[in-house]
C-alpha positions as CSV (number, residue, x, y, z in Angstrom):
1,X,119.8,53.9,143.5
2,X,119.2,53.1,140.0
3,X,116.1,51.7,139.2
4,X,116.2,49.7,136.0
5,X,114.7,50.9,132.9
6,X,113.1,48.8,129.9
7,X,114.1,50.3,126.6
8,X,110.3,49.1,125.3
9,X,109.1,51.2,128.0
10,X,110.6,54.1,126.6
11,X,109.7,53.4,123.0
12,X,106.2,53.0,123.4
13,X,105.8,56.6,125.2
14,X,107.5,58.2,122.0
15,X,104.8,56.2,120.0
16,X,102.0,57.2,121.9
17,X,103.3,60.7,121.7
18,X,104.2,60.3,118.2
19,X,100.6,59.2,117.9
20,X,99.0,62.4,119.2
21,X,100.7,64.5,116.7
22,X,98.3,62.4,114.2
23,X,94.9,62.1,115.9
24,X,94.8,64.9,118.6
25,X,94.2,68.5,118.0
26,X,93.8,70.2,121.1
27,X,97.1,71.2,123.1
28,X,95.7,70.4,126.1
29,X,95.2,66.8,124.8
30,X,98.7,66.4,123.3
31,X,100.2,67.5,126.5
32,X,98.2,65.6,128.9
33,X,99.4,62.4,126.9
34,X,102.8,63.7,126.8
35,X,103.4,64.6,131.0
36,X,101.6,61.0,131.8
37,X,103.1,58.9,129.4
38,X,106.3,60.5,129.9
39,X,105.9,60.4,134.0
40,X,105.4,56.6,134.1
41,X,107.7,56.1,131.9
42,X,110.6,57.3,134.6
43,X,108.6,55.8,137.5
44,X,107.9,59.6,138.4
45,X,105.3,60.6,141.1
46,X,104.2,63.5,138.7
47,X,104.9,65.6,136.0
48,X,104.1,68.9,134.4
49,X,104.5,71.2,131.0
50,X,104.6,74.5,131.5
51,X,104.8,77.3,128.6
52,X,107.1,80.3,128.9
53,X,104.2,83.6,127.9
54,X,106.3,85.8,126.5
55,X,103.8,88.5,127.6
56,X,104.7,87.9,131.2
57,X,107.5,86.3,131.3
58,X,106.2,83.2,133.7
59,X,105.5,79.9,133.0
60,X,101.9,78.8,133.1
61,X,101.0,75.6,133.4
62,X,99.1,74.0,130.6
63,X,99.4,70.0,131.8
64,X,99.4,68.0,134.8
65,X,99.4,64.8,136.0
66,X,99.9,62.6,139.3
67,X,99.5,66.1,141.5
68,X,97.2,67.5,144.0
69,X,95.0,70.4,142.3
70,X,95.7,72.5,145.8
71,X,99.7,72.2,144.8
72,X,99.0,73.0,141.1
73,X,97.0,75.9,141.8
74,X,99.7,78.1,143.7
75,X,100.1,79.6,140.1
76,X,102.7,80.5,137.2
77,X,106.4,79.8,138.5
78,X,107.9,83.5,137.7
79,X,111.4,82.3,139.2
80,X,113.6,84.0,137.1
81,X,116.7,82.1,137.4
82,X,114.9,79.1,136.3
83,X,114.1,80.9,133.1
84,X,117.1,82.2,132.7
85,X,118.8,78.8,133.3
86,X,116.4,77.4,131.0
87,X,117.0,79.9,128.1
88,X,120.7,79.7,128.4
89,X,121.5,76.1,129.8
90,X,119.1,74.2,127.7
91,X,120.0,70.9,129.3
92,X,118.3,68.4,132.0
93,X,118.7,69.4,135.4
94,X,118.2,67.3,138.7
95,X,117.1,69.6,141.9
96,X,118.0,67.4,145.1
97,X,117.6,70.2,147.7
98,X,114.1,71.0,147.6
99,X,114.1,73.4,150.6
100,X,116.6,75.4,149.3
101,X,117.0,75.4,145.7
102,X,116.5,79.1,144.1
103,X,114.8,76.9,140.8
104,X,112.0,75.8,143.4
105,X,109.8,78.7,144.0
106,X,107.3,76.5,146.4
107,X,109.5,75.1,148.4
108,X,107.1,74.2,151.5
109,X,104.2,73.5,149.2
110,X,106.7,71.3,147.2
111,X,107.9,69.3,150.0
112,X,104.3,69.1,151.7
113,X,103.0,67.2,148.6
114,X,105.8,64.6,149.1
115,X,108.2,65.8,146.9
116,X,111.8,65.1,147.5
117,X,113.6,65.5,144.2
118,X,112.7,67.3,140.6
119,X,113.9,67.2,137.0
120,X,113.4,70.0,134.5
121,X,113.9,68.9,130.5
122,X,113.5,72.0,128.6
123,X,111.0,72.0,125.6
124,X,112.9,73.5,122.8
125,X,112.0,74.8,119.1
126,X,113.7,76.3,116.6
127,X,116.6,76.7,118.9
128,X,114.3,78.9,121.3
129,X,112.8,77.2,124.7
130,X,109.4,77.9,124.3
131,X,108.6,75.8,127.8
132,X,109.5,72.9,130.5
133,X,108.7,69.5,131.0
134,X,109.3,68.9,134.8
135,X,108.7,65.3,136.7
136,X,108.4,65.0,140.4
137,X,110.0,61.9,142.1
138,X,108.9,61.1,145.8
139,X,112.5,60.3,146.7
140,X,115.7,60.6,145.6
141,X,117.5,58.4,143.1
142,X,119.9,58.3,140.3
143,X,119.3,58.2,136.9
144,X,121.5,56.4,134.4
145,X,123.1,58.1,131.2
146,X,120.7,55.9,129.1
147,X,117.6,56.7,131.0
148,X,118.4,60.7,130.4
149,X,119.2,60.3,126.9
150,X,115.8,59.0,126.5
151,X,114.3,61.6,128.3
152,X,115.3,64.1,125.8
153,X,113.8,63.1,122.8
154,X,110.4,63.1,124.7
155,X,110.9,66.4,125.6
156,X,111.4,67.0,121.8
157,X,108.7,65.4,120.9
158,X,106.2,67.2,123.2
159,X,107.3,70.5,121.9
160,X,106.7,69.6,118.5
161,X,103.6,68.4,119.7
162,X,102.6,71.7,121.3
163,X,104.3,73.1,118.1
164,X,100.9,71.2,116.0
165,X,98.7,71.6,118.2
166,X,98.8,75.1,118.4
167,X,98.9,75.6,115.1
168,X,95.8,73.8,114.3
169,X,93.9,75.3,117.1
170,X,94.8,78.2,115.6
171,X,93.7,77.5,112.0
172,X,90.4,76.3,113.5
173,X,90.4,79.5,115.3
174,X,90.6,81.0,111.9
175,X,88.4,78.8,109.5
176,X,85.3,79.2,113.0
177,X,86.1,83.0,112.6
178,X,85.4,82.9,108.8
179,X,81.9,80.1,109.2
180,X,81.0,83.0,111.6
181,X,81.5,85.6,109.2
182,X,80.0,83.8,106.0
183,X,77.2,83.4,108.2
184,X,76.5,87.3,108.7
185,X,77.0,87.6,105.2
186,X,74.6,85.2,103.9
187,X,72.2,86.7,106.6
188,X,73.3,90.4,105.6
189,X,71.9,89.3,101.8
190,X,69.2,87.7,103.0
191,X,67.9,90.9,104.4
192,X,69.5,92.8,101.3
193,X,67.2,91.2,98.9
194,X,64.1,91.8,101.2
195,X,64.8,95.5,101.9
196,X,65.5,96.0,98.2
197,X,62.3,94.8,96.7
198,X,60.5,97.0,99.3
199,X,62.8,100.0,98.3
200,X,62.7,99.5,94.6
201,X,58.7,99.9,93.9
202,X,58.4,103.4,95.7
203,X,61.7,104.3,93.7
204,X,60.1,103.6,90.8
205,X,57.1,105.7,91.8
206,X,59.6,108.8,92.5
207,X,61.1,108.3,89.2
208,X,58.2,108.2,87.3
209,X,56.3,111.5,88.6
210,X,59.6,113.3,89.1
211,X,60.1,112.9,85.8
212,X,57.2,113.7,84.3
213,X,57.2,117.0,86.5
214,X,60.5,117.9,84.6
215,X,58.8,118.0,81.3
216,X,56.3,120.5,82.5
217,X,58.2,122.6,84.5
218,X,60.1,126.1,82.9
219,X,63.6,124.7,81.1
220,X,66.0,127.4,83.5
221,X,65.2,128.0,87.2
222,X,65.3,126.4,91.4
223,X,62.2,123.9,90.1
224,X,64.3,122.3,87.2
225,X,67.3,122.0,89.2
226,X,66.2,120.6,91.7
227,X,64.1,118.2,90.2
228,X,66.9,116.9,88.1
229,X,69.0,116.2,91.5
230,X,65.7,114.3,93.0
231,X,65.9,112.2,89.4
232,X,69.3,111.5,89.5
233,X,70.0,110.5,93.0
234,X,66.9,108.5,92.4
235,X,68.6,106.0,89.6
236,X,71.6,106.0,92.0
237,X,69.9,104.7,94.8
238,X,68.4,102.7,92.2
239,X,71.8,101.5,90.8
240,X,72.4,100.8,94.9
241,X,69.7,98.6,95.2
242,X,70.1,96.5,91.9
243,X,73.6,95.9,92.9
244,X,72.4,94.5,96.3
245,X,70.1,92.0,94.7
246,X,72.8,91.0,92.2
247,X,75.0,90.0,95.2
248,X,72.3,88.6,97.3
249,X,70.9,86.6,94.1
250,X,72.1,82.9,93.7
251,X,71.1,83.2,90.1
252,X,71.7,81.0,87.5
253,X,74.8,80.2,85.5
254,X,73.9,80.4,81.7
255,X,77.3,79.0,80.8
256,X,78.5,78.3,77.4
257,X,82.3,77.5,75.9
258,X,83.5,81.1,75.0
259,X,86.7,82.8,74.3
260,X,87.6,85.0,77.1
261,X,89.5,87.0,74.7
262,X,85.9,87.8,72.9
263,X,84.6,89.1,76.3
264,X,87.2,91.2,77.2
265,X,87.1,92.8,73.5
266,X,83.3,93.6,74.3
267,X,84.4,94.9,77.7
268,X,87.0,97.2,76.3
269,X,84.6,98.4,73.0
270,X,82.0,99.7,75.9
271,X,84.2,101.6,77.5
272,X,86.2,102.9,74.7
273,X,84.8,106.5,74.6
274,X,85.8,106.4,78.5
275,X,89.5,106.1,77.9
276,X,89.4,108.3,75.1
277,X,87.8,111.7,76.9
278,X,90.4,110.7,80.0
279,X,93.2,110.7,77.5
280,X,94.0,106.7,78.9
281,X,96.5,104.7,76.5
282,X,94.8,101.1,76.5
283,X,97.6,98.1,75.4
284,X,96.4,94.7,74.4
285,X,98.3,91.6,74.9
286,X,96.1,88.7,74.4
287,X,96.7,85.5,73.1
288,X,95.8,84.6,70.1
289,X,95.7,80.9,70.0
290,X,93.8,80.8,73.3
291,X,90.7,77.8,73.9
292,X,87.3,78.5,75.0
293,X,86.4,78.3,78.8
294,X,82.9,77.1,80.0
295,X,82.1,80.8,81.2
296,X,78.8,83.0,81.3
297,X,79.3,85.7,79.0
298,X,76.8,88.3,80.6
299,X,78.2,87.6,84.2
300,X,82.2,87.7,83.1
301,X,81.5,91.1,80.7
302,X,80.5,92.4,84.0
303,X,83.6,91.6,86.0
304,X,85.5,93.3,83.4
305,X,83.8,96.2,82.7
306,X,84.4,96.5,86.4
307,X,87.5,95.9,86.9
308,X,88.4,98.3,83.6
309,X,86.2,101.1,85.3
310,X,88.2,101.0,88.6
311,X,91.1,101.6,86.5
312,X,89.7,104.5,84.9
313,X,88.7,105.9,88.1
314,X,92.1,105.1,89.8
315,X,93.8,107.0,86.9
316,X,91.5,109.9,86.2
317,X,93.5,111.6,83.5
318,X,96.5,110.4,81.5
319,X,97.8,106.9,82.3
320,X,97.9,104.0,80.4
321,X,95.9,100.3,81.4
322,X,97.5,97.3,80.1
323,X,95.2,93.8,79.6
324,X,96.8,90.5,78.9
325,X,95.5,87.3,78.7
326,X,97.8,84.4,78.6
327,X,97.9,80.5,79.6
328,X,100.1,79.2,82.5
329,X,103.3,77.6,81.9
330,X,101.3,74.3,83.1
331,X,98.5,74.5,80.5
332,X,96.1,74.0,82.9
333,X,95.1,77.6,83.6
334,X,93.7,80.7,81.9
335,X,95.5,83.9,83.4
336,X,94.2,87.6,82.8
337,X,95.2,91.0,84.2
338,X,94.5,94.8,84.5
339,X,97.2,96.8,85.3
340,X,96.9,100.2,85.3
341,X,99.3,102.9,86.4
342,X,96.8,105.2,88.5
343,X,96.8,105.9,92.1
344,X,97.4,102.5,93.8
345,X,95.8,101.0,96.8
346,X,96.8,101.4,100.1
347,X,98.2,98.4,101.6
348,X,96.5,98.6,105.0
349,X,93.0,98.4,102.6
350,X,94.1,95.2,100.2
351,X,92.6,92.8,102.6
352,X,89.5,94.5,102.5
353,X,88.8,95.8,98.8
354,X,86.8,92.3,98.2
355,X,84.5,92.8,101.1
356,X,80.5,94.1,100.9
357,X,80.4,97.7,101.2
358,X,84.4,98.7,101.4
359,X,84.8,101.4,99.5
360,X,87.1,104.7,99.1
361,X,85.1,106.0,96.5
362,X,83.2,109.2,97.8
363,X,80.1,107.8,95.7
364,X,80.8,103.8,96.0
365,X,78.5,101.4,97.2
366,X,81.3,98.5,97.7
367,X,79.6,95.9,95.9
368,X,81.5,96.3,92.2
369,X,84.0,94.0,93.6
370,X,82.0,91.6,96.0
371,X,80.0,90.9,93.5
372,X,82.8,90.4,91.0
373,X,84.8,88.3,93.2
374,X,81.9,85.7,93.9
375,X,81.0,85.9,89.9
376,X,84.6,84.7,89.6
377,X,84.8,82.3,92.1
378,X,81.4,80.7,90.6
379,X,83.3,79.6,87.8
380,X,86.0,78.0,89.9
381,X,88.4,80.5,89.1
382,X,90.2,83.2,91.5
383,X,90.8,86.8,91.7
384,X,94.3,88.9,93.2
385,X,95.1,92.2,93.3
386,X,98.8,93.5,94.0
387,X,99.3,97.0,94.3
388,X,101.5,100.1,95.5
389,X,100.4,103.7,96.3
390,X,100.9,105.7,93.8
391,X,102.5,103.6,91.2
392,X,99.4,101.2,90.2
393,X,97.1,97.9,90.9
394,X,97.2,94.7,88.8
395,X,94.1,92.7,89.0
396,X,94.9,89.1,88.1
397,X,91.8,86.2,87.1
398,X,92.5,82.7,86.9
399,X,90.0,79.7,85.1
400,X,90.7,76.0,84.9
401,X,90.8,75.0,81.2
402,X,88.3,72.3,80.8
């Protein structure tokens, strides 16, 4: 018996699925929307999606509707000839014999819940099943070549609706991860900037006497040494903490219109006597004709001088850095870069040089480029690094012209 189908019917189920692609993000939404739309659409008693894992090679079931929970909780159909027939065939198929069929794996449950005939429409992407669509029909009946031309289509269109959903659960999987983590950052600073005031004054203290106990003590012997160690690791914690209240710090931006190219000149004279004792070639490709950003000088002299140290420290002796500065093809954008030719960056650590406290540096605190990389992004520019072992990192800066 062929029941008779209305073509509306079948158009307004690929709307309302078409529709969830739009508004829902959940995949559990889109696919309860797609089995009961779908399922009344074909006058079915039920229907259900389930998702090949590729982990376990079973189909779980991530959709139901029309069914008994007790049926639906007998678990993942594992039946491999199903998935095999799915994988290969990647057609409709009608099971009539409920009992026996080797693609029903709950044969008694099946027939129990008043079951007496099934069709499976693959859900295919890419070329690849990734699942099946199957309705239940509590009898037998025939379906007409117009009827199962419409049924593919929905199939289609729920796996591209999985094929969304999924992705934007994922990205909101990503963007809660990263709210979570800004969180402990801005918490971590937080308690940065309190621990470093309470650090810095007895610092001081230890600075001050030690000292003045080195100008009173013999010039060579133990007392001197040691006393020059106590000083010196003194400033560095010192350094430490001053670097942690710059990151913490939402100071002020004293921002003017200045030429980038008059900063990086500024950054390169300080360092000059650097690159000279370490025998480093420094090549300048600037533009000349190049317009004023709105930039703070102090702030952006830091970044450089940063980013010009860590290629002296990446090349230790003999190498050459290169700087250019240059405008987009666009016009829109400033570009400048530091390439130097010293020891690289491992690639498993690229994702990570940008973080609070990363460092490789036997003596680094892993702020340099945390705080650089928030300076930059303050002035609504960006910040990349590409690198190789062993053959060199370029660090590349971005602005908007105004």
């Amino acid at each position: 018996m062929v029941q008779e189908i209305s073509f509306e019917r079948f158009y307004r189920v690929l709307k309302d699925i078409s529709a969830s692609l739009h508004s829902e993000t959940r995949v559990k939404d889109v696919l309860e929307i797609v089995v009961r739309k779908s399922a009344e659409a074909i006058y079915a008693k039920g229907a259900v999606v389930r998702i090949l894992n590729l982990q376990t090679h079973q189909l779980d079931l991530f959709a139901a509707y029309g069914l008994r929970e007790e049926y639906l909780s007998k678990g993942p159909i594992s039946s491999q000839k199903l998935i095999a027939d799915l994988c290969h065939g990647k057609k409709i198929r009608i099971i009539r014999d409920i009992l026996h069929d080797p693609l029903v794996q709950y044969a008694k449950e099946t027939w129990g819940e008043g079951i007496r005939m099934m069709m499976d429409a693959p859900l295919i992407l890419g070329g690849d099943v990734i699942g099946i669509l199957r309705f239940y029909f509590s009898e037998s009946r025939e379906f007409s070549e117009e009827e199962l031309n419409f049924i593919i289509p929905i199939a289609e269109q729920g796996a591209f609706a999985i094929q969304k959903a999924q992705l934007i659960e994922k990205q909101r999987t990503q963007y809660d991860r990263l709210a979570l983590q800004t969180e402990k950052l801005s918490a971590l600073g937080r308690m940065a900037a309190g621990i470093a005031h309470e650090i810095n004054n007895p610092l001081a203290g230890i600075l001050l006497f030690s000292s003045n106990m080195l100008k009173k003590v013999p010039k060579e012997g133990p007392f001197k040494e040691g006393l020059e160690i106590v000083i010196n690791e003194t400033i560095r914690c010192k350094t430490i903490i001053q670097e942690l209240l710059e990151f913490s710090r939402a100071s002020e931006h004293k921002v003017a219109m200045t030429n980038i190219n008059t900063i990086i000149e500024k950054s390169l004279r300080i360092l000059e006597n650097e690159f000279l004792l370490r025998h480093i070639r420094v090549e300048k490709q600037l533009l000349n004709e190049m317009p004023d950003l709105l930039l703070d000088p102090n702030q952006m002299e830091q970044v450089f001088i940063n980013l010009l140290f860590n290629a002296l420290q990446a090349i230790e002796d003999r190498g050459e850095v290169i700087v250019r500065s240059y405008m987009t093809t666009d016009g829109e954008r400033i570009k400048c870069e530091i390439a130097d030719t010293g020891c690289g960056i491992p690639s498993e650590h690229l994702a990570k040089i940008f973080e609070p406290f990363f460092s490789t540096k036997p003596k680094g605190t892993g702020l340099g480029l945390a705080v650089s990389y928030g300076i930059v992004r303050k002035h609504q520019g960006h910040i990349y690094v590409s690198s190789k072992k062993g053959q060199g990192t370029v660090f590349s800066l971005d602005f908007p012209i105004p």
